[in-house]
C-alpha positions as CSV (number, residue, x, y, z in Angstrom):
1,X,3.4,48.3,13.9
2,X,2.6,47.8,17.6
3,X,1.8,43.9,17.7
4,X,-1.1,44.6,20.7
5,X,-3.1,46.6,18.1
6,X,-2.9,43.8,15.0
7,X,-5.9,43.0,13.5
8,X,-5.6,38.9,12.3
9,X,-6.1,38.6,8.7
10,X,-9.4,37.5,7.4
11,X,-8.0,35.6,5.1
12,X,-4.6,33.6,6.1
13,X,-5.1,34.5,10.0
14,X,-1.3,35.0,10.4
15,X,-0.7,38.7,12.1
16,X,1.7,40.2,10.1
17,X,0.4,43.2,8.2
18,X,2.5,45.8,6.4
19,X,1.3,49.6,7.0
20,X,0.2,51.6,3.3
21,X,-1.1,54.7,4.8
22,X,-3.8,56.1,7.0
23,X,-7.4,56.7,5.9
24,X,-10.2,58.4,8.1
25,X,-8.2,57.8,11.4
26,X,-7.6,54.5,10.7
27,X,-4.7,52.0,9.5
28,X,-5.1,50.9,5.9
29,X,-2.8,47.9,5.6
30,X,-1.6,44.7,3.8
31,X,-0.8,41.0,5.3
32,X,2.6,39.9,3.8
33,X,1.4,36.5,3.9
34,X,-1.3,36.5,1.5
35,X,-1.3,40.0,0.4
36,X,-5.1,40.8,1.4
37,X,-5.5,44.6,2.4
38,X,-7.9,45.7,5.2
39,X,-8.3,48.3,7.7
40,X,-6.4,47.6,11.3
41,X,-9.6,48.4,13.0
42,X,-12.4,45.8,14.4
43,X,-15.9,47.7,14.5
44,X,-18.1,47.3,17.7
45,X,-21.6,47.2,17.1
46,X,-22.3,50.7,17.4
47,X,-19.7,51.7,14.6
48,X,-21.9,48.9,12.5
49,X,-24.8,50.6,13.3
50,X,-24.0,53.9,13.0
51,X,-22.7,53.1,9.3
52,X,-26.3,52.1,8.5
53,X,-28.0,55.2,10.0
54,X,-30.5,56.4,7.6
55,X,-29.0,59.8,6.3
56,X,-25.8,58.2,5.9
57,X,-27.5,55.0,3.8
58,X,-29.1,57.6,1.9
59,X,-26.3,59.7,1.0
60,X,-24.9,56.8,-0.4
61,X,-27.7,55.0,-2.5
62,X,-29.7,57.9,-2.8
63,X,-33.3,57.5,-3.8
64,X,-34.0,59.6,-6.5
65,X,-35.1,58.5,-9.6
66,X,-32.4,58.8,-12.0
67,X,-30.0,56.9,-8.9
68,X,-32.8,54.3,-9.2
69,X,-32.4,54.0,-12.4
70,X,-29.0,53.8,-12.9
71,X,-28.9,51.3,-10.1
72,X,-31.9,49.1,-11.9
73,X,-29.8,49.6,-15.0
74,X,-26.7,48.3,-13.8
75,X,-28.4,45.1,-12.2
76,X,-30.2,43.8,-15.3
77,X,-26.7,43.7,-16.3
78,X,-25.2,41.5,-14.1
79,X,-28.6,39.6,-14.6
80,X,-27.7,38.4,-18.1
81,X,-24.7,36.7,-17.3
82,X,-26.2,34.7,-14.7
83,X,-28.7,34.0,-16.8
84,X,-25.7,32.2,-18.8
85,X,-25.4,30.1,-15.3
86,X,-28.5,29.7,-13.9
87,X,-32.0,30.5,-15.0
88,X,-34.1,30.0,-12.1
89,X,-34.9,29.0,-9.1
90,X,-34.7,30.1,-5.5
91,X,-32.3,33.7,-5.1
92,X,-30.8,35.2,-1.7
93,X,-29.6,38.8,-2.2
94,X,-27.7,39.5,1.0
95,X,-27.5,43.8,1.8
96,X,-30.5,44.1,-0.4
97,X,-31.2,47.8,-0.2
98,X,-34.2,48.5,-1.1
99,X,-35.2,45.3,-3.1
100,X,-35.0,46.4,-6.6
101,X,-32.8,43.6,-7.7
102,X,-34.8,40.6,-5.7
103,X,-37.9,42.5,-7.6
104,X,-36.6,42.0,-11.3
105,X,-35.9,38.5,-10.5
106,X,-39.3,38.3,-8.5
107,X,-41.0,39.1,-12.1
108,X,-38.7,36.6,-13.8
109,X,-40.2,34.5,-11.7
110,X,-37.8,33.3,-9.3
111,X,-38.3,32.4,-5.5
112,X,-36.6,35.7,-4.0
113,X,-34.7,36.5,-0.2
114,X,-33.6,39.4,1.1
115,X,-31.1,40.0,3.6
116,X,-30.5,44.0,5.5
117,X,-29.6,45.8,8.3
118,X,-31.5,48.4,7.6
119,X,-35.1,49.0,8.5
120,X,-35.7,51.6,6.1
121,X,-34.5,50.0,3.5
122,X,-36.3,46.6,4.0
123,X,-39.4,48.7,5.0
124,X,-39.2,49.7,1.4
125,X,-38.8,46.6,-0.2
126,X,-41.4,44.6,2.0
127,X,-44.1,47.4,1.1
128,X,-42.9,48.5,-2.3
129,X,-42.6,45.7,-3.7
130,X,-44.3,42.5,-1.3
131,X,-40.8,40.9,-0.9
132,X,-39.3,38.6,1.6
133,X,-37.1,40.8,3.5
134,X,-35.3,40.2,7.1
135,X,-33.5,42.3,9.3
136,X,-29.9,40.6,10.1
137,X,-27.0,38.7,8.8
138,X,-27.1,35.3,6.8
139,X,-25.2,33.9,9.9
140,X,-28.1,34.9,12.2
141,X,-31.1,34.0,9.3
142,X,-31.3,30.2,10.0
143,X,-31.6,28.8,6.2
144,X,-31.9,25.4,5.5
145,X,-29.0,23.8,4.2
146,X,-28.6,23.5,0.5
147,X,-31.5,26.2,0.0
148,X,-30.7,28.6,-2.9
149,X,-29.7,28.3,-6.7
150,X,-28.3,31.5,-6.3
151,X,-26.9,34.2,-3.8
152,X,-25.8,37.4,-4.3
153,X,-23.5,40.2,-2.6
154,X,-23.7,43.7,-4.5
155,X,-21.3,45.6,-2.7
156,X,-21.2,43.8,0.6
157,X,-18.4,41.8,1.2
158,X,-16.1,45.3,1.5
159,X,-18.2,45.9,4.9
160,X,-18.3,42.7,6.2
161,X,-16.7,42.5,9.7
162,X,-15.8,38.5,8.9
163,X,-16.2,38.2,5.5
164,X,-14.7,34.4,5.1
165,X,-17.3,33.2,7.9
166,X,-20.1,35.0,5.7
167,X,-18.8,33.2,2.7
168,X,-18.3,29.8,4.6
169,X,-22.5,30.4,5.8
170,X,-23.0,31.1,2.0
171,X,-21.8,28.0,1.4
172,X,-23.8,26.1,4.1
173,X,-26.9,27.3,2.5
174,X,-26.3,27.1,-1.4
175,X,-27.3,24.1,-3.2
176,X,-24.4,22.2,-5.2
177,X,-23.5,23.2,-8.4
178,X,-25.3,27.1,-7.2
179,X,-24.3,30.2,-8.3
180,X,-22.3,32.9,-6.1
181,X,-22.1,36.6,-7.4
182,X,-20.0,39.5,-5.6
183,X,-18.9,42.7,-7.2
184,X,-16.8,44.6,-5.1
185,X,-13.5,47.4,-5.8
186,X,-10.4,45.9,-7.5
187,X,-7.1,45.8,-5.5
188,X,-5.2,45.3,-9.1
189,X,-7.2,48.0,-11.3
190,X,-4.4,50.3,-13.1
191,X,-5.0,53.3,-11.5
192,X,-4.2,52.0,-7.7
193,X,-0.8,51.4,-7.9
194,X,-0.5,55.0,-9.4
195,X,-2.4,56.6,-6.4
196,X,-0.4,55.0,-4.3
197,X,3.3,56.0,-5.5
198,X,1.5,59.3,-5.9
199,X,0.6,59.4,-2.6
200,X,4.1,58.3,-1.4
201,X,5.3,61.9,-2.9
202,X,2.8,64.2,-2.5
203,X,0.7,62.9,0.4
204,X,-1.3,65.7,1.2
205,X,-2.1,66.4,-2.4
206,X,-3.4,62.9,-2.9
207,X,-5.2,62.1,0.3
208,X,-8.5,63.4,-0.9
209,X,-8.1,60.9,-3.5
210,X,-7.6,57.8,-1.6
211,X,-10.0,58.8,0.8
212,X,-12.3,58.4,-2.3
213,X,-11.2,55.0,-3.4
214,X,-11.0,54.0,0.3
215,X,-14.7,55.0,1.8
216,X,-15.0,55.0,5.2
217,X,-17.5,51.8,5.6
218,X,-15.4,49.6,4.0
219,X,-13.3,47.0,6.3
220,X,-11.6,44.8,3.3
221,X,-10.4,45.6,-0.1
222,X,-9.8,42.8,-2.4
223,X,-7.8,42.1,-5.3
224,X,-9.0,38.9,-7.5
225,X,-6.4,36.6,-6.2
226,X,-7.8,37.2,-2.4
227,X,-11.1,37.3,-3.7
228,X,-10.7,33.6,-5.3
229,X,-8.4,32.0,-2.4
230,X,-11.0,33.2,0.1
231,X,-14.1,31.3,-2.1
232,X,-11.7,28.1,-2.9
233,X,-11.0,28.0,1.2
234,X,-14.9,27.8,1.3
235,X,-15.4,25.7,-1.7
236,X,-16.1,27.9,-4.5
237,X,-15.0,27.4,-8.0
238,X,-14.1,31.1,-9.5
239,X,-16.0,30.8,-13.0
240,X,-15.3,34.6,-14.5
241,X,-14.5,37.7,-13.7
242,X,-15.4,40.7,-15.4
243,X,-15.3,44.6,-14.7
244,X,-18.1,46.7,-13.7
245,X,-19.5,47.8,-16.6
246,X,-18.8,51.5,-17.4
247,X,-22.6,52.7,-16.7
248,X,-22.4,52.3,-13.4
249,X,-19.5,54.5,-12.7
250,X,-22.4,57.1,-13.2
251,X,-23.7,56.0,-10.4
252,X,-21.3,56.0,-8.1
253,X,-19.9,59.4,-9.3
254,X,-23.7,61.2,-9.5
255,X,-22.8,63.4,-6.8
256,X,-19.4,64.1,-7.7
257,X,-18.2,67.8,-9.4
258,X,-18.2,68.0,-13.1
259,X,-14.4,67.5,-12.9
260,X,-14.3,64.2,-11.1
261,X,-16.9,63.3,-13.9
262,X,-14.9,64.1,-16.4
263,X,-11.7,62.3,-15.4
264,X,-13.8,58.9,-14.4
265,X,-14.7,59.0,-18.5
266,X,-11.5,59.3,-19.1
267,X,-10.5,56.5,-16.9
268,X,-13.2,54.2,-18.2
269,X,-11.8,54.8,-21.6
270,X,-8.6,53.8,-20.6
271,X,-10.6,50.8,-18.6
272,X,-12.1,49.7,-21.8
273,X,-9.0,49.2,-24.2
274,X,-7.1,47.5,-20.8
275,X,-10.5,45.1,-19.9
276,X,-10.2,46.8,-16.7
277,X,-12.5,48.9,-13.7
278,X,-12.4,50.0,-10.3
279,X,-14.9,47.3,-9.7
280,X,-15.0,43.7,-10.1
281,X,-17.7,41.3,-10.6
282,X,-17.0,37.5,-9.8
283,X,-19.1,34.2,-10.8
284,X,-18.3,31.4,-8.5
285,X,-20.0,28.0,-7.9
286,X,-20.1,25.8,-5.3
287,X,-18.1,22.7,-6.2
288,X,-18.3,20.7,-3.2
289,X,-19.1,20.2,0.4
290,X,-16.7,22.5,2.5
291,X,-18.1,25.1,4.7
292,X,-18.0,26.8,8.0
């Protein structure tokens, strides 16, 4: 790879990624230091915003109300198991959407924040629901130190432009002993390895379907051991990691044809007997002080 266009790794910083392919124009590749895979590419501010025009967020979260529902559905999972680590208190839900998680824990009665970049979508929340919404990043949002029992990142840290400085400001503002939950794709679910010796052969063939296990907004993909080394840099204890559980794959494949539909139930079958998914979803506290 030409060194003048390498991207530093988020993770170990060293510059000394490997090249897996190319994905929407752009370099999908892997540091041979730490093995963290991201795109060569650093977004300006108008690619950022652009990502977050409204059609586009629309397209994919939808607002219909079977999407809703399967969205709600999927979150009230996740919320019993951190109800096994924490039962209340004060939540930040960073790239909030719409609010509809922040409002099932604002009727639990917990002390709820969102985060979003966009205005629709916090527009929604604010008058839909009365929540505590703000337009920008955590790293621009000015918490107190030691604020929240909880924060949470459902399908956020894939677009983050620096995701070890968010995590590091998560930390700043997350009380000791807190709760952190991310879900986010898995790097080591069965099926990538496969796509990607498949892809070695028959390239064209398989392209469509890396473009759809790579979409075009996401920056980093993780696997669980980058996942965990970036939230122990940052002082994070992993507690658990689980798949996604299989219901929301309906949600993510909603708009897909009947095919695709068909071969994601086979997949989750296979995902079930293995323990594995697509998706991840990781429980980490914060152990000590050691931010920034």
């Amino acid at each position: 790879m030409n060194s003048e266009n390498v991207k530093k790794c988020n993770l170990c910083g060293k510059e000394n990624p490997k090249l897996l392919f190319y994905l929407h124009h752009r370099q999908i590749v892997q540091c041979r230091e730490c093995k963290l895979r991201y795109v060569n590419w650093e977004p300006s501010d108008k690619d950022i915003k652009r990502m977050y025009q409204e059609d586009e967020y629309r397209k994919n979260w939808g607002d219909s109300d079977e999407l809703i529902s399967l969205r709600v559905n999927s979150l009230r999972g996740e919320y019993k198991r951190i109800s096994e680590y924490v039962s209340q208190g004060r939540a930040l839900d960073l790239g909030c959407a719409r609010g509809h998680f922040l409002n099932f824990l604002k009727e639990r009665g917990w002390d709820v924040y969102g985060l979003e970049l966009s205005e629709e979508s916090a527009s929604f929340g604010r008058d839909s629901f009365g929540l505590n919404i703000t337009l920008g990043t955590i790293e621009e949002s000015g918490f107190p130190d030691e604020y929240f029992d909880l924060v949470t990142l459902w399908g956020v840290i894939a677009h983050l432009q620096d995701p070890q400085q968010t995590v590091g400001a998560i930390s700043r503002v997350m009380k000791e002993g807190g709760i952190l939950a991310i879900n986010t794709h898995d790097e080591d679910w069965f099926m990538t390895g496969i796509f990607h010796f498949l892809y070695r052969l028959f390239p064209q063939l398989m392209l469509p379907y890396l473009q759809a296990m790579y979409d075009y907004e996401h920056i980093y993909f993780f696997s669980r051991k980058t996942l965990t080394d970036m939230l122990m840099k940052k002082g994070f204890k992993v507690l658990k990691v689980f798949p996604e559980e299989p219901y929301s794959l309906r949600f993510q494949l909603y708009n897909f044809p009947w095919w695709a539909r068909v071969s994601a139930k086979i997949m989750t079958s296979v995902d079930r007997l293995l323990g594995t998914g697509r998706k991840m979803v990781v429980y980490a506290r914060k152990d000590r002080k050691k931010n920034g």
